[in-house]
LOTISE-606974 format. One record per residue (C-alpha): residue number from 1; residue in three letters; x, y, z. Coordinates in steps of 0.02 Angstrom, whole numbers, plus 50000, padded with zeros to 5 digits. Layout:
<nodes>
NODE_pos_code_c1_c2_c3
NODE_NUM_ala_X_Y_Z $
...
</nodes>
This chain:
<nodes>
NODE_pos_code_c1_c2_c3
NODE_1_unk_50570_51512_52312 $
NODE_2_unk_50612_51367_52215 $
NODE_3_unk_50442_51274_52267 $
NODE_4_unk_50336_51421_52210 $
NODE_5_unk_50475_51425_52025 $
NODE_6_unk_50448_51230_52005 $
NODE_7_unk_50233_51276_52045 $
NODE_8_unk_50240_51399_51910 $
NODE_9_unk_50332_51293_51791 $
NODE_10_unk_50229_51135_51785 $
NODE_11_unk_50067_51189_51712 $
NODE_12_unk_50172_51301_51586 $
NODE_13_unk_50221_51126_51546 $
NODE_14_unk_50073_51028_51546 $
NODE_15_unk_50001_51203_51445 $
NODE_16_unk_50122_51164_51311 $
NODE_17_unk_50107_50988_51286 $
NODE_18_unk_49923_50992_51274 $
NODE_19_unk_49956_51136_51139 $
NODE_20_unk_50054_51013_51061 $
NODE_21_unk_49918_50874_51050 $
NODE_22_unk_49790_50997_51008 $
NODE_23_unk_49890_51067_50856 $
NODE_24_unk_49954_50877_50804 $
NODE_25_unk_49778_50847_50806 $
NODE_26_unk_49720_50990_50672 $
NODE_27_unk_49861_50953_50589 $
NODE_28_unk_49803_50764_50566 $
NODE_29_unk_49633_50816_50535 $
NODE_30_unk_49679_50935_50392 $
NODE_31_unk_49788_50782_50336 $
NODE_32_unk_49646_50640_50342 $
NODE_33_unk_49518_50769_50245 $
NODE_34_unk_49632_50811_50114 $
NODE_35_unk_49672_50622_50078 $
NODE_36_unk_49490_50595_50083 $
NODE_37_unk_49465_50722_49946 $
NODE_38_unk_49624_50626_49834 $
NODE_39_unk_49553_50470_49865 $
NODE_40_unk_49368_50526_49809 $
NODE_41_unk_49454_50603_49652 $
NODE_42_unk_49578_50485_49604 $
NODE_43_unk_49422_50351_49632 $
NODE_44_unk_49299_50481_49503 $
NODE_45_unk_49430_50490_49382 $
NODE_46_unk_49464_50295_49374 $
NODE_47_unk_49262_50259_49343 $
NODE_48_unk_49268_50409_49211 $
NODE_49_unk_49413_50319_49117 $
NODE_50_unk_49361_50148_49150 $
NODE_51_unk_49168_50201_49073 $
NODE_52_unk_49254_50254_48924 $
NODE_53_unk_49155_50158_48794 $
NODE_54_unk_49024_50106_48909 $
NODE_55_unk_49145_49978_49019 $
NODE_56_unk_49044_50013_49192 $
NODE_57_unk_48888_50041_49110 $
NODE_58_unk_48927_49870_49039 $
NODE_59_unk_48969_49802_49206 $
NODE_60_unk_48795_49850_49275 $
NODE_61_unk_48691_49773_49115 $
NODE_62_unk_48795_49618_49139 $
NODE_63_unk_48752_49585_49310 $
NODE_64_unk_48583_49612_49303 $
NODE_65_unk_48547_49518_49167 $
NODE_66_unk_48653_49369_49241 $
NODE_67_unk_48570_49389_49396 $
NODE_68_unk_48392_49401_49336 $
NODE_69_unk_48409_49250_49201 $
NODE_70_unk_48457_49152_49356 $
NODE_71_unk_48298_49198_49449 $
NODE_72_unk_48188_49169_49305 $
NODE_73_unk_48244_48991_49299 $
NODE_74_unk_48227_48980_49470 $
NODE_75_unk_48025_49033_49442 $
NODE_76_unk_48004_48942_49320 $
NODE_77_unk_48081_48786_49341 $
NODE_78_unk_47949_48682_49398 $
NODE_79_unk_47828_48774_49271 $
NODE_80_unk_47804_48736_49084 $
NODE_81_unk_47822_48901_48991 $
NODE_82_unk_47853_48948_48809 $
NODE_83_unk_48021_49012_48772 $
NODE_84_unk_47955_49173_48696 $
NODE_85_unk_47854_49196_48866 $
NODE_86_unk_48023_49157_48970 $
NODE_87_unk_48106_49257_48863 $
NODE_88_unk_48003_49425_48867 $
NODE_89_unk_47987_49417_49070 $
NODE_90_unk_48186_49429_49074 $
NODE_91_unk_48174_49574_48966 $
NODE_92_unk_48033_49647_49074 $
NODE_93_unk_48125_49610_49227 $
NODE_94_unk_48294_49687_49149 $
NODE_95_unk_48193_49844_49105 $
NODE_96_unk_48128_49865_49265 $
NODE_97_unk_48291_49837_49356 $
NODE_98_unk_48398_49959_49265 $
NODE_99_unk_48257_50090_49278 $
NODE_100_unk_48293_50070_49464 $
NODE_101_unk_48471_50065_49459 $
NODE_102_unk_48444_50243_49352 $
NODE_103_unk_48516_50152_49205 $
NODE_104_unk_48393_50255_49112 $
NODE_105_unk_48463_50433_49178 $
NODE_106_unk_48629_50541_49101 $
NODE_107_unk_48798_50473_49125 $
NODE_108_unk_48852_50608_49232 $
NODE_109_unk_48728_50586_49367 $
NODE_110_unk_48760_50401_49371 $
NODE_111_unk_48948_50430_49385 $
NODE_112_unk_48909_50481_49567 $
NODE_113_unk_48828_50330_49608 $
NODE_114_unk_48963_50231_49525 $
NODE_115_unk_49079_50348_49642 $
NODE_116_unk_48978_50309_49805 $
NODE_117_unk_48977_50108_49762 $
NODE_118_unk_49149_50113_49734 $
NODE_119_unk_49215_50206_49893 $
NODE_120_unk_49094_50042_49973 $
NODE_121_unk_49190_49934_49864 $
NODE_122_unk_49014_49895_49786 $
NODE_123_unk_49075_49844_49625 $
NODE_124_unk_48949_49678_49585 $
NODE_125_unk_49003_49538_49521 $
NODE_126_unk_49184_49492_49420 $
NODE_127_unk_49132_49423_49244 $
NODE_128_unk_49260_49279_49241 $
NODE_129_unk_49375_49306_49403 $
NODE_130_unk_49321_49203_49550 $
NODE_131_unk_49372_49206_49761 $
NODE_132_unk_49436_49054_49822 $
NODE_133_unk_49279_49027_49892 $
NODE_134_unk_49210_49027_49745 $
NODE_135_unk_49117_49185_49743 $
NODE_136_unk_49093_49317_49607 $
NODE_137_unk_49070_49449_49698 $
NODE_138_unk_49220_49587_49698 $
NODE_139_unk_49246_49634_49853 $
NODE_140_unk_49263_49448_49918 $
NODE_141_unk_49396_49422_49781 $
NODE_142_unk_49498_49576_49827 $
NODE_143_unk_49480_49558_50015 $
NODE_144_unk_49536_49374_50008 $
NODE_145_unk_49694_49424_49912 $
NODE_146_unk_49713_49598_50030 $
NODE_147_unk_49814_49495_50201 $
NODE_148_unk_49944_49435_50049 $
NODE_149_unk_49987_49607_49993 $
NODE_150_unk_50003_49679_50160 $
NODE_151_unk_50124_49533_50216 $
NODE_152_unk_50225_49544_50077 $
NODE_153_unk_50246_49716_50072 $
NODE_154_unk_50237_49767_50260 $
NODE_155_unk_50375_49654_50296 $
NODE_156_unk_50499_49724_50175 $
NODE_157_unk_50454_49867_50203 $
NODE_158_unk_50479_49866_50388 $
NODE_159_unk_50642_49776_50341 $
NODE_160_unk_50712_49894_50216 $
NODE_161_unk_50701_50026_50328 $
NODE_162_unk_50781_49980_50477 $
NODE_163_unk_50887_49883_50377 $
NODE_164_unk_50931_50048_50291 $
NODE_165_unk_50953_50159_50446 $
NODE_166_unk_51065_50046_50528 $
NODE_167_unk_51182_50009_50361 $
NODE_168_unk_51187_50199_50332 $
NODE_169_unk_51237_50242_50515 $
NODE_170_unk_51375_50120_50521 $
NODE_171_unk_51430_50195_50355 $
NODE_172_unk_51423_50361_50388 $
NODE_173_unk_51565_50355_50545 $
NODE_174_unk_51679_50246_50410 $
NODE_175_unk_51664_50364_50271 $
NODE_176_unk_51799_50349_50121 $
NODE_177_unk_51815_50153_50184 $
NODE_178_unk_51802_49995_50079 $
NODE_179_unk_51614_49970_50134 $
NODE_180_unk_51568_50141_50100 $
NODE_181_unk_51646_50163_49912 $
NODE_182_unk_51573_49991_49883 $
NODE_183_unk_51395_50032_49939 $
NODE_184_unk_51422_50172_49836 $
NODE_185_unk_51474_50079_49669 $
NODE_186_unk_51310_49962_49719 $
NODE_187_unk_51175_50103_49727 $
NODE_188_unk_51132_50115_49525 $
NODE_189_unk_51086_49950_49533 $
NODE_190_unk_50925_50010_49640 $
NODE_191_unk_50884_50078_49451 $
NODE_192_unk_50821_49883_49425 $
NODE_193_unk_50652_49844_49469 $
NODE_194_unk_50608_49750_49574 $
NODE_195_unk_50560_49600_49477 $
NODE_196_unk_50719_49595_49383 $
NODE_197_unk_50822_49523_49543 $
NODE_198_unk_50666_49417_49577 $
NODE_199_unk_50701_49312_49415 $
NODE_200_unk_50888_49286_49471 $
NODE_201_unk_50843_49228_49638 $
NODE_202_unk_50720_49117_49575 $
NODE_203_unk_50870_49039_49447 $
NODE_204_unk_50991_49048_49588 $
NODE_205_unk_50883_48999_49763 $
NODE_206_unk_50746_48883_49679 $
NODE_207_unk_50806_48830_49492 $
NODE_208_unk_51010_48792_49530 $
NODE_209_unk_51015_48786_49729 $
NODE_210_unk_50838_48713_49750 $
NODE_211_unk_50832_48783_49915 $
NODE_212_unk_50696_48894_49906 $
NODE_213_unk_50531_48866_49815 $
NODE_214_unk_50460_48963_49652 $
NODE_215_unk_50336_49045_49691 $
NODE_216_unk_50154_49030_49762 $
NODE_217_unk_50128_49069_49965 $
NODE_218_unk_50109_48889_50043 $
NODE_219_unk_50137_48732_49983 $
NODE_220_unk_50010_48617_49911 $
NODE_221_unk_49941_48529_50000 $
NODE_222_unk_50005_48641_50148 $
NODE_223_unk_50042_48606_50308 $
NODE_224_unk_49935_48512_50435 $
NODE_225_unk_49999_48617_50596 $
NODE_226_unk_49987_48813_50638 $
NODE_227_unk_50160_48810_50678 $
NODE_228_unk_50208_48713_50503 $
NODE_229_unk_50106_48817_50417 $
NODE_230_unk_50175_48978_50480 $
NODE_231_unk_50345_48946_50456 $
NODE_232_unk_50312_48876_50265 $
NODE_233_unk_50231_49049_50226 $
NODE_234_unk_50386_49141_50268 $
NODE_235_unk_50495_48992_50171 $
NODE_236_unk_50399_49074_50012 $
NODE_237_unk_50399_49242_50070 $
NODE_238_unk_50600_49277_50082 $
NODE_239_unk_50631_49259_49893 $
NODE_240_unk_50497_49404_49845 $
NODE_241_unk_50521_49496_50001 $
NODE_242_unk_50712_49472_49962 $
NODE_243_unk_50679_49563_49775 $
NODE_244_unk_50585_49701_49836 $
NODE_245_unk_50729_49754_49967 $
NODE_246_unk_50884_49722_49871 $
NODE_247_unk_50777_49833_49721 $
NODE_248_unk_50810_49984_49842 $
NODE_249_unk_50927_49949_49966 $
NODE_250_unk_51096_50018_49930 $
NODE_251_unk_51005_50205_49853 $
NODE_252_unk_50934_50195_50019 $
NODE_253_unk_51102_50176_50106 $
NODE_254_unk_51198_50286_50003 $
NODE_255_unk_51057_50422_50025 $
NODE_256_unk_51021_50440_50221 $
NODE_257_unk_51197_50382_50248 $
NODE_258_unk_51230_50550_50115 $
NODE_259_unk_51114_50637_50246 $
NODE_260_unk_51194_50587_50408 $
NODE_261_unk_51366_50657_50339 $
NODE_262_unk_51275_50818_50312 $
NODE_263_unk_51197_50819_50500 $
NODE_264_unk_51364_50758_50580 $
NODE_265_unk_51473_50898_50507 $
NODE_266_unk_51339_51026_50589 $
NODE_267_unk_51430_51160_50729 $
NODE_268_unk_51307_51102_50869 $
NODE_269_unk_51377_50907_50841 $
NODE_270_unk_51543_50974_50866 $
NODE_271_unk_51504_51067_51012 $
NODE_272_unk_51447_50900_51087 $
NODE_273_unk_51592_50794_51023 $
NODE_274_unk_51695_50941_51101 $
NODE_275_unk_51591_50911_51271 $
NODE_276_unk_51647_50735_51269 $
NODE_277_unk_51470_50676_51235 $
NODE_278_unk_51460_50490_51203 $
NODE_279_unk_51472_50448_51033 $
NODE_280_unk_51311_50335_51049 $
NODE_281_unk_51202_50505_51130 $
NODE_282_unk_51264_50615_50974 $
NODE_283_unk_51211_50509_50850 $
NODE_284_unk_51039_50450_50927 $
NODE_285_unk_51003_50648_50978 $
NODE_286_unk_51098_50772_50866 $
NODE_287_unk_51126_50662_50700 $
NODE_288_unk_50986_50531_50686 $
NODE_289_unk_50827_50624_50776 $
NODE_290_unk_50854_50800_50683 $
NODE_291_unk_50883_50673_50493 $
NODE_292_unk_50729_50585_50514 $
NODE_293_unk_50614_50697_50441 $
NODE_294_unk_50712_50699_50277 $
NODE_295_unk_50736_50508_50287 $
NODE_296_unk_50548_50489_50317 $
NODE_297_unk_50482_50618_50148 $
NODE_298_unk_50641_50500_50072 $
NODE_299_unk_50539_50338_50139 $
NODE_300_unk_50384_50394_50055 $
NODE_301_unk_50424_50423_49879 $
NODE_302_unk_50518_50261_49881 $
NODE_303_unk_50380_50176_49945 $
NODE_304_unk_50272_50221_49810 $
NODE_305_unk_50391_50154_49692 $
NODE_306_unk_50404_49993_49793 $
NODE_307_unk_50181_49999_49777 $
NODE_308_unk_50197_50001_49582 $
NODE_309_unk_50315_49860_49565 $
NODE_310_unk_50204_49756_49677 $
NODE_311_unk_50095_49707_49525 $
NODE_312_unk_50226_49639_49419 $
NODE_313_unk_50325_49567_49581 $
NODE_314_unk_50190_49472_49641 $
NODE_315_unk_50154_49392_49455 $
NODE_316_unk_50323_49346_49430 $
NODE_317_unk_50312_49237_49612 $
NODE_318_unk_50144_49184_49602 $
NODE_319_unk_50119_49260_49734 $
NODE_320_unk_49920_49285_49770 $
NODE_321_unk_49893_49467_49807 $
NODE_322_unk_49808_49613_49741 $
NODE_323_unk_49967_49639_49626 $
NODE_324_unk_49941_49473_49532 $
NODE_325_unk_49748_49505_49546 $
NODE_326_unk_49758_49664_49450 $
NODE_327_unk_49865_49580_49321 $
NODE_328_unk_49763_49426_49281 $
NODE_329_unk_49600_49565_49266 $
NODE_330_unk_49679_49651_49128 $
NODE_331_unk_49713_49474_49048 $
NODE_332_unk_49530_49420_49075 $
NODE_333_unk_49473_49636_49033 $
NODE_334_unk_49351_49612_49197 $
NODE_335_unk_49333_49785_49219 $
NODE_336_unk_49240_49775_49390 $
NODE_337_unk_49390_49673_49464 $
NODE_338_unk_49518_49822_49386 $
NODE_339_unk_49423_49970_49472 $
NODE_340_unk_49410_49880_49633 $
NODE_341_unk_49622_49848_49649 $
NODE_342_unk_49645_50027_49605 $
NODE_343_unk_49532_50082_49735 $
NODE_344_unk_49618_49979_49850 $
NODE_345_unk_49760_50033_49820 $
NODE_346_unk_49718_50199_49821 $
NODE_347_unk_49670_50164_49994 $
NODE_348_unk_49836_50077_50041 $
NODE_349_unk_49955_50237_49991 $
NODE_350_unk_49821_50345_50070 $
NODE_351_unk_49826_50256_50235 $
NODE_352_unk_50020_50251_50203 $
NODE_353_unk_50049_50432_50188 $
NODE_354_unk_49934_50467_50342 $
NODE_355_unk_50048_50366_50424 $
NODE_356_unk_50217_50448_50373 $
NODE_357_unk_50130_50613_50414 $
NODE_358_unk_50108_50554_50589 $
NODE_359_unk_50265_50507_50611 $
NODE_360_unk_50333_50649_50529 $
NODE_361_unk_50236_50770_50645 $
NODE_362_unk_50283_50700_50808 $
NODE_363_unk_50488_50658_50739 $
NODE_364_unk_50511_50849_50683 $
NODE_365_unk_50489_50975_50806 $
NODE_366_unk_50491_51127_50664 $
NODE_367_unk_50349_51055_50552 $
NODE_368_unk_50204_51206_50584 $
NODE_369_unk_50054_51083_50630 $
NODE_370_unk_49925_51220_50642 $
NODE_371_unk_49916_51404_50675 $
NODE_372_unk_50057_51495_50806 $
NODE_373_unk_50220_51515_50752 $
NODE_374_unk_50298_51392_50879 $
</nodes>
C-alpha cells in the first residue's frame, strides 16, 4: 500500500515542479519583453530630446563630413588639384552621403533609424572624447570604460547587501540594545549622497592618513605582475566602494532589520519557538526566507539610487567609468558620447531588474508567475 501511495506521489511531484518551471518561465518571458519595450522607449525618448535643435542630426553631418574630408585627401594627395575642385567634390561627396543616410527625409522617419543605431550602440564617432586606444568611435569609448563601472558597483553592491542582511539579523534578536538605538540614530545619515562621504575619506584615508590613494584605478605606471596589479586595483577601489556603502548602509539596516521584527513576532514563529525549533532553523526558514521578497523590491529602489550617484561618485575619485564618462561629455557637449552612457545605462538597470525579478520569483512562493491560482 505504501509502494503503490509513494508511486502515485512522485510524478504528482515531478508534475508540479515542472509547472513551476514552466510558469517561472512565462513569467520571465513577460518580464524580458516588457523591459525590452522600456528600454526601446526610454532609448526613443533620449534621441527625441537629445535632437532637440538638431543635436543628432548634427552628429550625423559632422561625421560625414569629417570622414569624407579625410578620404578626399587621401585621393588626392598625390594629385595636384585646385582648391575650388577639392572643395566642390567634398560637397558632392557630402550630398551624396547624407542622401543615403536619408538625411534628406522627415525627422520622424529618421528618428527610427537613430532608434535602431542606438539599441546597436551605433552612435559614430565622439567629436572631442577619445578611447584609450585612441579611437573615436563611441562604442569603443563606452565599452572600454563599461568593466570599471561594473567593478565598482557590483562589488558594493554585493557587499552592501550581505553586509546589510547580516547587520540587520544580528540586530533584530538584540532589539532596544545599544547597537540597535545606535544604528538607529545613524540611518538619516543614508540621506547623504554618496559622494559627500567620498570627500571625507579622501581627507581622512589619502590627504591626513596617506594610506589610501586619491583617486584613479591603478597606479601610474602600474604594476609589472598580474598578481601586483590585481591587488593595486582593489587598493583604489575600497575608498569609492567604501562611499557608496556607508551612503546606504545603516537605512538598510534599520529597514530589513524593521522587517525581520515584523516576521519574528508572526503566530507561526511562535509556534516553532514553542516546538523548541533551533533558533538558527527559525530564522533561516520562518523569518529570513518569507522577508526576502520585501528586502529584495527594498534592494531595487535603493539600487537605483546607488546607479544615479555613480556619475558624480566616480568623478569625484577619478575613477574611469561610464559615470565619469558621462560627466566629462556634458563638459565637452559631445552629444554622441551622452546618448550612448544613457543607453548603457539603460541597459544596466534593465538587466538589473531582470535579475531581482528572478530572484524574486524563485525566493517567494506567493508571487502569481502566470495563469492558475497556485
Amino acid at each position: 500500500m505504501t509502494s503503490e501511495l509513494s508511486e502515485k506521489e512522485v510524478p504528482k511531484v515531478e508534475s508540479a515542479t515542472s509547472s513551476s518551471i514552466k510558469r517561472i518561465a512565462r513569467f520571465m518571458g513577460f518580464r524580458v519583453i516588457m523591459l525590452i519595450v522600456t528600454i526601446v522607449v526610454g532609448v526613443y525618448a533620449t534621441i527625441l530630446i537629445a535632437n532637440m535643435g538638431g543635436y543628432v542630426d548634427t552628429i550625423m553631418r559632422n561625421n560625414i563630413r569629417e570622414t569624407t574630408i579625410m578620404e578626399v585627401a587621401q585621393l588626392t594627395a598625390n594629385k595636384a588639384i585646385a582648391p575650388e575642385a577639392r572643395q566642390k567634390m567634398v560637397q558632392d561627396m557630402i550630398n551624396l552621403e547624407e542622401k543615403r543616410l536619408g538625411l534628406d527625409t522627415p525627422f520622424v522617419i529618421r528618428s527610427f533609424k537613430y532608434l535602431w543605431n542606438g539599441l546597436r550602440l551605433e552612435l559614430g564617432r565622439a567629436q572631442y572624447m577619445v578611447s584609450d586606444s585612441g579611437s573615436r568611435t563611441v562604442r569603443l569609448i563606452l565599452l572600454e570604460r563599461l568593466p570599471a563601472t561594473l567593478l565598482l558597483m557590483g562589488s558594493s553592491q554585493l557587499i552592501l547587501f550581505f553586509v546589510s542582511v547580516f547587520l540587520a539579523l544580528m540586530l533584530s534578536r538584540s532589539y532596544g540594545s545599544f547597537w540597535d538605538k545606535l544604528v538607529i540614530a545613524l540611518s538619516p545619515t543614508s540621506a547623504a549622497p554618496p559622494w559627500f562621504y567620498g570627500i571625507f575619506f579622501i581627507l581622512i584615508f589619502a590627504a591626513i592618513l596617506k594610506v589610501l590613494p586619491f583617486g584613479g584605478m591603478v597606479d601610474s605606471p602600474p604594476p609589472d605582475t598580474t598578481i601586483g596589479y590585481v591587488l593595486n586595483v582593489l587598493k583604489h577601489l575600497i575608498l569609492p566602494a567604501s562611499s557608496l556603502i556607508v551612503a546606504a548602509l545603516f537605512f538598510s539596516i534599520y529597514n530589513w532589520r524593521t522587517f525581520f521584527l515584523i516576521y519574528s513576532s508572526e503566530d507561526y514563529v511562535e509556534m516553532a519557538k514553542a516546538k523548541g525549533l533551533n533558533a538558527r532553523d527559525i530564522e533561516r526558514r520562518y523569518i529570513l526566507r518569507p522577508t526576502l521578497p520585501t528586502i529584495i523590491t527594498n534592494f531595487a529602489l535603493l539600487l537605483i539610487g546607488l546607479w544615479t550617484g555613480a556619475t558624480i561618485t566616480e568623478t569625484v575619485f577619478l575613477w574611469p567609468g561610464l559615470g565619469r564618462t558621462i560627466f566629462r561629455a556634458i563638459g565637452y557637449y559631445d552629444t554622441a558620447v551622452i546618448v550612448g552612457s544613457t543607453i548603457i545605462y539603460a541597459y544596466l538597470l534593465a538587466f538589473t531588474v531582470f535579475l531581482l525579478d528572478f530572484v524574486y520569483a524563485l525566493v517567494d512562493p506567493r508571487v502569481k508567475v502566470g495563469g492558475g491560482n497556485n
